[in-house]
C-alpha positions as a printed NumPy array, in Angstrom:
array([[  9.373,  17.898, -38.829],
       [  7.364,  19.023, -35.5  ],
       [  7.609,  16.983, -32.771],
       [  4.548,  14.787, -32.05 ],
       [  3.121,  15.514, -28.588],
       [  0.954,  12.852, -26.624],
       [ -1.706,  14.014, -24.564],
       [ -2.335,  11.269, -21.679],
       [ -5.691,  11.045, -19.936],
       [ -5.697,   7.649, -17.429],
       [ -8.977,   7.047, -15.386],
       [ -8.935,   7.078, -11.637],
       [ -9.981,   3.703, -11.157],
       [ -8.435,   1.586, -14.415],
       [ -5.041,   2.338, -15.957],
       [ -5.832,   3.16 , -19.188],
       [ -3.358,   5.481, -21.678],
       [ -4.838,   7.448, -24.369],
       [ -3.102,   9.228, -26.684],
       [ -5.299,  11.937, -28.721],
       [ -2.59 ,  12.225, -31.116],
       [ -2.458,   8.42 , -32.453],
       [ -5.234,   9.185, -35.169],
       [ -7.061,   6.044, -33.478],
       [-10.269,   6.648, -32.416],
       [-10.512,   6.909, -28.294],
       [-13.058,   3.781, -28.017],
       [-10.171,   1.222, -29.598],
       [ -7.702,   2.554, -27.827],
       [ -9.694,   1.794, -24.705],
       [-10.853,  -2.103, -26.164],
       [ -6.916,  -2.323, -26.558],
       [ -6.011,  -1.107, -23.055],
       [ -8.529,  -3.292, -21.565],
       [ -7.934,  -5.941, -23.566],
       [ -3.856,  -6.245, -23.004],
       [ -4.725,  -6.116, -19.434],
       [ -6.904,  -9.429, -19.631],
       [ -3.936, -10.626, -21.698],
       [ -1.769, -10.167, -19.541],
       [ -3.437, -11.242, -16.511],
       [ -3.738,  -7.997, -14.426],
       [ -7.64 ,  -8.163, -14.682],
       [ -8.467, -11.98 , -14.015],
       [-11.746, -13.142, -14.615],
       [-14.63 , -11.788, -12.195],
       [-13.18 ,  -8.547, -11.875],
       [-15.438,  -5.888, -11.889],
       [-14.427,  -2.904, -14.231],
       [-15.656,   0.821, -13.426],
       [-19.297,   2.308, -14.408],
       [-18.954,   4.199, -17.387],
       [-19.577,   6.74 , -15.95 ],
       [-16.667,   7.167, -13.948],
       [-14.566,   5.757, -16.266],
       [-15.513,   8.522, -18.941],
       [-15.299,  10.75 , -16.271],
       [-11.682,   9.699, -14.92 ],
       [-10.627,   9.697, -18.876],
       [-12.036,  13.063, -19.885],
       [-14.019,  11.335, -22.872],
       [-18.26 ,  11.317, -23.058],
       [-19.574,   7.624, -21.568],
       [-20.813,   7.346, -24.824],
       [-17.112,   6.94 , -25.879],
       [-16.74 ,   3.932, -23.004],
       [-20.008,   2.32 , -23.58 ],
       [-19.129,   1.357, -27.169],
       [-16.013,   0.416, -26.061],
       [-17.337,  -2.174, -23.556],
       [-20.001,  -3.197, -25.77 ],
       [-16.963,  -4.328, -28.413],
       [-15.496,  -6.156, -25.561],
       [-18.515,  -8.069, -24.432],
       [-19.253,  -9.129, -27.888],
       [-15.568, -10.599, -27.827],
       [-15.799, -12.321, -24.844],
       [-13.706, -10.886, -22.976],
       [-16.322,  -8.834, -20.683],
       [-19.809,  -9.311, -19.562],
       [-22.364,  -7.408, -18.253],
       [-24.789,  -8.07 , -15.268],
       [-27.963,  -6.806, -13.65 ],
       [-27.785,  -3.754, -12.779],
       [-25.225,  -2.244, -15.13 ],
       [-21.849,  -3.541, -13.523],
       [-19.491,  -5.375, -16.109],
       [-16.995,  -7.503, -15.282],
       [-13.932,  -9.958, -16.873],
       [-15.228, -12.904, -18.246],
       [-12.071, -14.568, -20.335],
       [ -8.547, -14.401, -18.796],
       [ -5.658, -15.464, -20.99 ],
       [ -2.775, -16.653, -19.483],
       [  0.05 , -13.675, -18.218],
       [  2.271, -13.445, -20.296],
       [  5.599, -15.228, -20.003],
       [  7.993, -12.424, -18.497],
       [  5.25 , -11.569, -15.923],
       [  4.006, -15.24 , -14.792],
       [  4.799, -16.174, -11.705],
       [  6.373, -12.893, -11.066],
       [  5.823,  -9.473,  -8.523],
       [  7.316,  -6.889,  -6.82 ],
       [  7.279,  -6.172,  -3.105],
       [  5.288,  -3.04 ,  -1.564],
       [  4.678,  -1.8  ,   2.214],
       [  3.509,   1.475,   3.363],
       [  4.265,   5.563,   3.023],
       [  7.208,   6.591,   2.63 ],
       [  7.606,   9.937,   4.927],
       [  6.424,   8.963,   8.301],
       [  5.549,  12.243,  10.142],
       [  8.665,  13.791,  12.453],
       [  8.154,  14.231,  15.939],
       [  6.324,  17.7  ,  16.056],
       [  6.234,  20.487,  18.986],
       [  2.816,  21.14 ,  20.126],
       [  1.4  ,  24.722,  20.663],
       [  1.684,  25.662,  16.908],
       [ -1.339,  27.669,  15.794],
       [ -0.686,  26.297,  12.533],
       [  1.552,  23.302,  11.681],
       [  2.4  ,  21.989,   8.058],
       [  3.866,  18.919,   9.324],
       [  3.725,  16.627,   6.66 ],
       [  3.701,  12.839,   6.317],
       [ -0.352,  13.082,   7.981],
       [ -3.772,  11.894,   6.417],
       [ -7.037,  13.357,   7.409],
       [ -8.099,  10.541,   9.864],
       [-11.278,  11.721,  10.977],
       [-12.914,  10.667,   7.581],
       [-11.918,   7.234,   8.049],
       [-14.871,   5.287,   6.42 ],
       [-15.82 ,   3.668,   9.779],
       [-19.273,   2.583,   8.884],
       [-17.821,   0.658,   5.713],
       [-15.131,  -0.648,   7.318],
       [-17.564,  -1.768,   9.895],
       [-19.768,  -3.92 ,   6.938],
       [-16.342,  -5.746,   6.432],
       [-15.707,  -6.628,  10.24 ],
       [-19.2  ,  -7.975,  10.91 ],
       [-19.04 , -10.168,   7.418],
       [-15.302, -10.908,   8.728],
       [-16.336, -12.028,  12.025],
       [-19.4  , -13.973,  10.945],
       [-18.392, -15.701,   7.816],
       [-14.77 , -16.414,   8.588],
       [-13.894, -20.222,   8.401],
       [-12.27 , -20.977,  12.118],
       [ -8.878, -22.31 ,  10.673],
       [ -8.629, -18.271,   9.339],
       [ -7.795, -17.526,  12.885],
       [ -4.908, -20.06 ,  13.731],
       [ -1.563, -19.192,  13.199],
       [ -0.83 , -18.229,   9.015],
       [  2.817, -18.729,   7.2  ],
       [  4.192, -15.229,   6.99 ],
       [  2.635, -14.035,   3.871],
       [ -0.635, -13.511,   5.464],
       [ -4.398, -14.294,   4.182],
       [ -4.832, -15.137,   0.682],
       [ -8.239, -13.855,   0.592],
       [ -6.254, -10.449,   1.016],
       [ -3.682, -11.284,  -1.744],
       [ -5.957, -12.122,  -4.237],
       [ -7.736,  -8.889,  -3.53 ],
       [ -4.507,  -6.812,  -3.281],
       [ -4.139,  -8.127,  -6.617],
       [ -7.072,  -7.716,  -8.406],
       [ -7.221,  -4.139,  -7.138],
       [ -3.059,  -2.897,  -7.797],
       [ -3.372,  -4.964, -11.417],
       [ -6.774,  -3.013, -12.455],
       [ -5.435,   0.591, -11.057],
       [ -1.717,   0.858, -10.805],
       [ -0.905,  -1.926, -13.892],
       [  1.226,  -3.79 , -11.282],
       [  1.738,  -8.03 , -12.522],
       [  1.516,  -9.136,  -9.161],
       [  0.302, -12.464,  -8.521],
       [ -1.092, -14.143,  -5.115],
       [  2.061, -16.011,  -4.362],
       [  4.476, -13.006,  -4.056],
       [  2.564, -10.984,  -1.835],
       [  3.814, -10.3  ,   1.476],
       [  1.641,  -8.302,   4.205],
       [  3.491,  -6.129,   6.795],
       [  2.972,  -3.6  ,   9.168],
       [  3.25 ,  -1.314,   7.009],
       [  6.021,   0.478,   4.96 ],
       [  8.561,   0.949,   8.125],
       [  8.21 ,  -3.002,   8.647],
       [  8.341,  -3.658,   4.779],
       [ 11.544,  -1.798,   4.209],
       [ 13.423,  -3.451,   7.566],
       [ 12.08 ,  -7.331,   6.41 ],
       [ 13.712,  -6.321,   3.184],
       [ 17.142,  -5.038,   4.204],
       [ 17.777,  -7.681,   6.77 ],
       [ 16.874, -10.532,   3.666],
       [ 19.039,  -8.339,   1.16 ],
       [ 22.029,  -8.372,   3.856],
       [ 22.003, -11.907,   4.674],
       [ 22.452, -12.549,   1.383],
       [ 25.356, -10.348,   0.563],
       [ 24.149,  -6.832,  -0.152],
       [ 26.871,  -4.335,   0.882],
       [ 24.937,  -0.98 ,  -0.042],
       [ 21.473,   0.645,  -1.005],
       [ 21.44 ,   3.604,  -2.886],
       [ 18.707,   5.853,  -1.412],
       [ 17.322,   9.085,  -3.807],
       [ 18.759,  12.669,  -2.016],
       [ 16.847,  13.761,  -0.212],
       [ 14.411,  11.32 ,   0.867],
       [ 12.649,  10.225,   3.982],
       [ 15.124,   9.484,   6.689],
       [ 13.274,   7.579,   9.553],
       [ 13.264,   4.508,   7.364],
       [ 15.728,   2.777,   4.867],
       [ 18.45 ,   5.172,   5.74 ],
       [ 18.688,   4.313,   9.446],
       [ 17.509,   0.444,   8.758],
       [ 20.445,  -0.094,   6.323],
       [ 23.125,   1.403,   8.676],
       [ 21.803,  -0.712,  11.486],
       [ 22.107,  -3.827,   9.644],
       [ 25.543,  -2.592,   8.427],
       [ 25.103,  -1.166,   4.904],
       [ 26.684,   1.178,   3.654],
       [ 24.491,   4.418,   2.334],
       [ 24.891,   6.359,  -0.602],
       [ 22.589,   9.028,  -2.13 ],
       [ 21.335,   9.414,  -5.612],
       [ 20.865,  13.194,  -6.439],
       [ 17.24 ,  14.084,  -7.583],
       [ 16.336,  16.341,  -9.622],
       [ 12.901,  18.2  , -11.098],
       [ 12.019,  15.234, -12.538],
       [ 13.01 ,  12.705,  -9.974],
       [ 16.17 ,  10.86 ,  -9.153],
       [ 18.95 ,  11.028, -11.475],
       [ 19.448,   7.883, -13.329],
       [ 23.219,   8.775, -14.585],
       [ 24.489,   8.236, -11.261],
       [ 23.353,   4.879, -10.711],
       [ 25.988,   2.896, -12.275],
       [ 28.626,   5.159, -10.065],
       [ 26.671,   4.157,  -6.541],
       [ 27.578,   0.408,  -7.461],
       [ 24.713,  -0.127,  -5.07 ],
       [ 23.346,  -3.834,  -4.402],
       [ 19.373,  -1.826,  -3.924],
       [ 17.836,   1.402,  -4.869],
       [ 14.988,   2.928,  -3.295],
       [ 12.66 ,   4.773,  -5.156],
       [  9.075,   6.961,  -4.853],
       [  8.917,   7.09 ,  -8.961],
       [  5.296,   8.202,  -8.799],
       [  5.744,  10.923,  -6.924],
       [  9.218,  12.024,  -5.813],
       [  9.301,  12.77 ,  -1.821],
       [  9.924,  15.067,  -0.757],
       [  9.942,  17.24 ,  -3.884],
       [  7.219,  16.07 ,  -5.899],
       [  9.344,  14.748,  -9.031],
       [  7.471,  11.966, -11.706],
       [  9.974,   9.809, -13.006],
       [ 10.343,   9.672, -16.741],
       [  8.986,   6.668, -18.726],
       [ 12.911,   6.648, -20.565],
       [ 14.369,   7.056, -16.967],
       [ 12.169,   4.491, -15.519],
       [ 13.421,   1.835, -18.442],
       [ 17.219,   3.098, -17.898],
       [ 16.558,   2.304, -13.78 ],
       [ 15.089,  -1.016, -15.126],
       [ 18.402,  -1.646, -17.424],
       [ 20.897,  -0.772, -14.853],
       [ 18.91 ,  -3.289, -12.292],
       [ 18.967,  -6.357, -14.563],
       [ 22.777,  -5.653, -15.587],
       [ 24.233,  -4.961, -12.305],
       [ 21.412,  -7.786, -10.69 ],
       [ 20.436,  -5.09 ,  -8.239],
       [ 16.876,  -4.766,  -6.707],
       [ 14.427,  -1.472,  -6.853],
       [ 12.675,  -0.57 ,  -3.788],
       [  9.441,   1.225,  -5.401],
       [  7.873,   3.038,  -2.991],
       [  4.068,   3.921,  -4.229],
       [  2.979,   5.711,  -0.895],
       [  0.675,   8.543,  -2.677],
       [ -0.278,   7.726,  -5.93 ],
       [ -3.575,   7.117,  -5.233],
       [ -4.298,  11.097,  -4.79 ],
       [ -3.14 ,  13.011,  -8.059],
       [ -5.217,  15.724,  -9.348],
       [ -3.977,  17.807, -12.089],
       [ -1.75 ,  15.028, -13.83 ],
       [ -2.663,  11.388, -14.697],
       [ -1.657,   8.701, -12.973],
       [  1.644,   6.703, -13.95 ],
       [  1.79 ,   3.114, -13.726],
       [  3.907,   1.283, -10.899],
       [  7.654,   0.076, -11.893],
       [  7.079,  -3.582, -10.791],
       [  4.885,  -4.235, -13.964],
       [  8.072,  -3.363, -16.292],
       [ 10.036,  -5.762, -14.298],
       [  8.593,  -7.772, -12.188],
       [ 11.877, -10.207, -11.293],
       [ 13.559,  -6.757, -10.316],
       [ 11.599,  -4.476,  -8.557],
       [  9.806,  -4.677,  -5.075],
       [  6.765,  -2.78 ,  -4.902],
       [  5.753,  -0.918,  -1.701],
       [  2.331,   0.268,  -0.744],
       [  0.553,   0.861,   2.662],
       [ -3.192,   2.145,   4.005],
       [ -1.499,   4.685,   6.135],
       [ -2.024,   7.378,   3.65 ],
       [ -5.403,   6.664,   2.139],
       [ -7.698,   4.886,   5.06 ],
       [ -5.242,   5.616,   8.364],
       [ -1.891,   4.597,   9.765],
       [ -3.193,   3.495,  12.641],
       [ -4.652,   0.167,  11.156],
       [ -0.613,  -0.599,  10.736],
       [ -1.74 ,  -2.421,   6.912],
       [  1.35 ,  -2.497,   4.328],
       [  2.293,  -5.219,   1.483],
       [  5.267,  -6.434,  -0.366],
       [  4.805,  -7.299,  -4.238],
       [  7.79 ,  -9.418,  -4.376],
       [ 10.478, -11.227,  -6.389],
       [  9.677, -14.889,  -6.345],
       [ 13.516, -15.217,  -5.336],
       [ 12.661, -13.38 ,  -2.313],
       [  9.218, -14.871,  -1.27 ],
       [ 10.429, -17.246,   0.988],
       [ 12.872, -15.299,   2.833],
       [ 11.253, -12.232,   3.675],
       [  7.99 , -14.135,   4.532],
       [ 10.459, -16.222,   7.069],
       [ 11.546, -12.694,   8.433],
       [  8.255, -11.341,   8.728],
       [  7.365, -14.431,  11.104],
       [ 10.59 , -14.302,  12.953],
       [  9.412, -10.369,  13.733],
       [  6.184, -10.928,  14.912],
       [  4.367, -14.377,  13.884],
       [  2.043, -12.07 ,  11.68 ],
       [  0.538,  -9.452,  11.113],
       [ -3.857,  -8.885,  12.188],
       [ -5.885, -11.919,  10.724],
       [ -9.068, -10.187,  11.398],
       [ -7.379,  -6.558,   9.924],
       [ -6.303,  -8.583,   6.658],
       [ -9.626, -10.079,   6.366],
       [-11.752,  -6.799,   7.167],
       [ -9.537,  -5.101,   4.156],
       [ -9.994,  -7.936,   1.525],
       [-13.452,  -7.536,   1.941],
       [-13.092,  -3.071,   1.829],
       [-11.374,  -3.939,  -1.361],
       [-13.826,  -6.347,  -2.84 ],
       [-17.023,  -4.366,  -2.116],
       [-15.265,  -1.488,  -3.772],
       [-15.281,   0.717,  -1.169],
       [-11.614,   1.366,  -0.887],
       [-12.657,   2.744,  -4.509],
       [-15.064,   4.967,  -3.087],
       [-13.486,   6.094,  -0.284],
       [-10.161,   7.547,  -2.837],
       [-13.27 ,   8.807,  -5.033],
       [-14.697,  10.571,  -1.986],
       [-11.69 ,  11.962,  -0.553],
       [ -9.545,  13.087,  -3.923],
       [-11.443,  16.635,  -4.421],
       [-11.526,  17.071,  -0.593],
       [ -7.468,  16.933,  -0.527],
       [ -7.433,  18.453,  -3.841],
       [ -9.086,  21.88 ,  -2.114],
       [ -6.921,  21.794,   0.58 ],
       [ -4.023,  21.852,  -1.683],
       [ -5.769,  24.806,  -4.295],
       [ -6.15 ,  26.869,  -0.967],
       [ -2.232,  26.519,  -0.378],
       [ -1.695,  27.606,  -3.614],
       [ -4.006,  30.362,  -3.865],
       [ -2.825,  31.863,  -0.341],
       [  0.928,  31.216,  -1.354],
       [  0.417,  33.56 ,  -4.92 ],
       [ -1.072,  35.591,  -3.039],
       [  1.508,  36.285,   0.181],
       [  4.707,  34.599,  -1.335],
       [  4.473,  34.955,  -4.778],
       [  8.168,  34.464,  -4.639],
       [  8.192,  30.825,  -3.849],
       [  8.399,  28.406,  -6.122],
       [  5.944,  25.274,  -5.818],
       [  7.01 ,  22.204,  -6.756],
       [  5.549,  18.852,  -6.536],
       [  1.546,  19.979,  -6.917],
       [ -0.186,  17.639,  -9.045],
       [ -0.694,  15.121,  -6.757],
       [  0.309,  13.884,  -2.946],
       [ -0.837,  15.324,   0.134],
       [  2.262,  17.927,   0.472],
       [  3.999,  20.324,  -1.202],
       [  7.182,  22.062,  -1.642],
       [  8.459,  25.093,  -2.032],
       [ 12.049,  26.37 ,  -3.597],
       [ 13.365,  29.564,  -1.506],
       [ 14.911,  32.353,  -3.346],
       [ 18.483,  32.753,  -2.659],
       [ 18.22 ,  35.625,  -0.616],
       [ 16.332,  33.662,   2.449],
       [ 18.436,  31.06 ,   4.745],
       [ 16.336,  27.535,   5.024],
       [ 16.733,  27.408,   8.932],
       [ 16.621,  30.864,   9.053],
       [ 12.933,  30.963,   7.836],
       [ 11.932,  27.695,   9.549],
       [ 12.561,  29.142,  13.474],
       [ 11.226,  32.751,  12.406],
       [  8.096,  30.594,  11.434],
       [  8.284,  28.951,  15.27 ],
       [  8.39 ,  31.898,  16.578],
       [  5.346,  33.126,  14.89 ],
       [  3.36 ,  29.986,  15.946],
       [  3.596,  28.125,  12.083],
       [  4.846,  24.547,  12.296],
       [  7.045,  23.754,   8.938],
       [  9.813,  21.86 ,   7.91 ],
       [ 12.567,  22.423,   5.39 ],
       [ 14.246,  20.497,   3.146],
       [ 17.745,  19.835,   4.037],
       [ 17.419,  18.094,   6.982],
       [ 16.16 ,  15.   ,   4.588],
       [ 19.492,  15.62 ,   2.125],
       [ 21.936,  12.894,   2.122],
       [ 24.779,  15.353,   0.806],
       [ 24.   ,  17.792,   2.652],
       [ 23.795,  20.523,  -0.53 ],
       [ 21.18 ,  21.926,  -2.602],
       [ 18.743,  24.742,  -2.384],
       [ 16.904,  25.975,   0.349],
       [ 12.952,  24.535,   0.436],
       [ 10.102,  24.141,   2.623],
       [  7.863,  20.954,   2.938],
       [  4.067,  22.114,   3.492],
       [  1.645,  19.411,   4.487],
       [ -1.743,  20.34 ,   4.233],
       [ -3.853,  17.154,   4.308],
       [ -5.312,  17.402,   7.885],
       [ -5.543,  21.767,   7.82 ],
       [ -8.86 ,  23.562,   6.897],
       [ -8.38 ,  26.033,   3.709],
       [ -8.939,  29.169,   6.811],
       [ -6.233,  27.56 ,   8.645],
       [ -3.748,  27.035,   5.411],
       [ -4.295,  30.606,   4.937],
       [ -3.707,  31.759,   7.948],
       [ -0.647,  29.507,   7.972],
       [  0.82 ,  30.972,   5.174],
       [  0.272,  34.663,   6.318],
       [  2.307,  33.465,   9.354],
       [  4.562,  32.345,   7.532],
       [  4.784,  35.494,   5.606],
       [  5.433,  37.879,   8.634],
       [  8.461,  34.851,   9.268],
       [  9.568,  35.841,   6.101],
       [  9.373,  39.91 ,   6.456],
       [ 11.392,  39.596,   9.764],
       [ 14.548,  37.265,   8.46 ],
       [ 14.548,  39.923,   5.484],
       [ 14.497,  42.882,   7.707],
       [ 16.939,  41.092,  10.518]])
């Protein structure tokens, strides 16, 4: 018997799996997406669902194919339409029971960008979002509604949660496009992922925690330093093409794991739906907690999107997520989806740290998020990032057609596997010498082992200057071959 393959299609702005395969016809499978997600409480009533337009578009199917769809769902109840062609939830049933009163925590990116040496004609430093198309004048409409329609208690000091007005929106927006079941209550604003991940560990080590498992390699200006300084031991989880390696969990008898499922970083892995259930089983029978780290997946562009851990297990996993990579790190704006077990202690650390994070910033966001422009702005900016990524691929086939990319189909990086012949540090100072700015892989491996690679961030380079990078970077090459 031939194996039955599923072809996925997700839309940008609504998780919603279709499988061209099932023999059901594309518009119910969309009334049944839709309609387990009112269900289930991740779209509560008011929330506005895309045009059909760009949901058709996001989905690969004609609007035709979406507008019968919602037309089948309005004449249910659970949708209605308005003036002017927006739709949005009218019926909300109660979550269901293994999601109510349940979430996950979240913060910010995960890489934060090294220190870099200046003078580079080219640098692929990674961990860097293009700031200069930071939406000001939207962002502006939400300060001046912020400023003038605030109530003046909004201002005082807040419990260490933060706003509401920005949970319910965090919400509403991570329910409708990641397929989170966060709620309102278990939502815990930070400055963003490096503050997450520290208000986290100290919690987890007060109450007993002795070690975090981290995946190898991964980022290590965060959770890898915070653990050790609050006296955890460290051990690394081997990754693999396909993300960490779930096999060696129950050996790490860790008390955490950290994960970037999504979107593996550094090199680029998506994380199996059977792995993501095994990571799930292992936390519930060993009563650890999962770190899920969602820093990128709001840019993908040849692969759909995969929905966050923390709506599989709710009780389990903290989900992470930050503005630092889509609006601009600089606004310091990160949130914690978490545990309810956990609420109340790691909203006492965050005041204990710093009394709060921005009232006015929290505010300004909630209302970015409501007036869809955060939407917009991911909308705007996907195909810009998704160039500057083509033109590192074009220029690499065409000067190092001997490099392996891994990692492509979404982020705002990629790697690339060396061939055995070329040393890792070997190629990264030829490249300094040569004025090209890149960074390989093993300085971020736990071990220590594994293959040589380079991390190329292109998010804030013009395609001319990602080309010329790479020709640098080719002459690098030529002279550590010839030396």
């Amino acid at each position: 018997m031939g194996q039955l393959r599923t072809n996925s299609g997700l839309a940008e702005d609504l998780l919603i799996e279709l499988d061209r395969d099932a023999g059901m016809p594309l518009h119910r499978q969309i009334e049944a997406s839709i309609r387990a997600s009112i269900r289930a409480g991740r779209l509560r009533a008011g929330a506005s669902l895309p045009p059909t337009r760009t949901l058709a578009a996001g989905l690969g199917v004609s609007r035709g194919v979406v507008v019968e769809a919602y037309q089948q769902l309005v004449a249910e109840g659970y949708l209605a339409s308005r003036s002017g062609g927006y739709t949005q939830v009218a019926a909300s049933m109660p979550p269901a029971a293994a999601g109510a009163g349940s979430a996950a925590s979240m913060a910010a990116s995960t890489a934060q960008p090294a220190a870099r040496s200046v003078g580079f004609r080219v640098d692929f430093g990674y961990g860097r979002t293009d700031v200069s198309q930071f939406p000001r004048a939207a962002w502006l409409r939400s300060v001046r509604t912020v400023l003038t329609t605030t109530p003046n208690d909004r201002f005082a000091y807040l419990d260490g949660r933060g706003v509401p007005e920005l949970h319910q929106a965090l919400c509403d927006y991570l329910n409708r496009v990641r397929g989170t079941l966060a709620v309102p209550g278990n939502v815990v604003i930070c400055n963003g992922y490096g503050q997450g991940i520290s208000l986290l560990i100290q919690v987890l080590a007060r109450r007993g925690a002795k070690r975090i498992a981290l995946e190898d390699p991964s980022s290590d200006d965060d959770a890898r330093v915070l653990a050790g300084a609050a006296g955890l031991d460290v051990v690394g989880i081997p990754v693999g093409p396909d993300g960490v390696q779930v096999d060696a969990l129950d050996l790490a008898d860790a008390d955490a794991l950290v994960l970037t499922p999504s979107h593996q970083w550094p090199t680029g892995g998506v994380l199996s739906a059977a792995a993501r259930a095994e990571v799930i089983r292992w936390a519930r029978r060993s009563g650890a907690i999962v770190v899920e780290d969602d820093y990128d997946a709001e840019y993908r562009y040849d692969r759909s999107p995969v929905g966050a851990m923390q709506g599989l297990a709710p009780d389990h996993v903290v989900y992470c997520g930050t503005a630092s990579k889509t609006l601009a790190p600089g606004l310091r704006l990160g949130w914690m989806v978490v545990p309810p077990e956990l609420v109340a202690d790691v909203a006492a650390e965050k005041l204990l740290a710093d009394r709060g994070s921005s009232v006015i910033d929290q505010l300004t966001f909630a209302d970015f998020l409501g007036r869809g422009e955060f939407d917009r702005h991911l909308r705007r900016m996907r195909p810009v990032y998704r160039r500057r990524r083509d033109a590192l691929l074009d220029a690499l086939r065409t000067h190092l057609p001997d490099l392996r990319p891994a990692g492509i189909a979404a982020g705002q990086h990629v790697v690339t596997w060396l061939p055995p012949d070329l040393d890792e540090a070997a190629v990264v100072a030829a490249a300094a010498r040569h004025g090209l700015g890149i960074q390989g892989v093993g300085p971020f491996r736990i071990a220590g082992a594994g293959p040589g690679g380079l991390i190329f961030g292109y998010a804030i380079l013009s395609e001319s200057a990602i080309a010329e990078g790479v020709a640098l970077l080719a002459t690098a090459i030529r002279e550590v071959r010839e030396s």
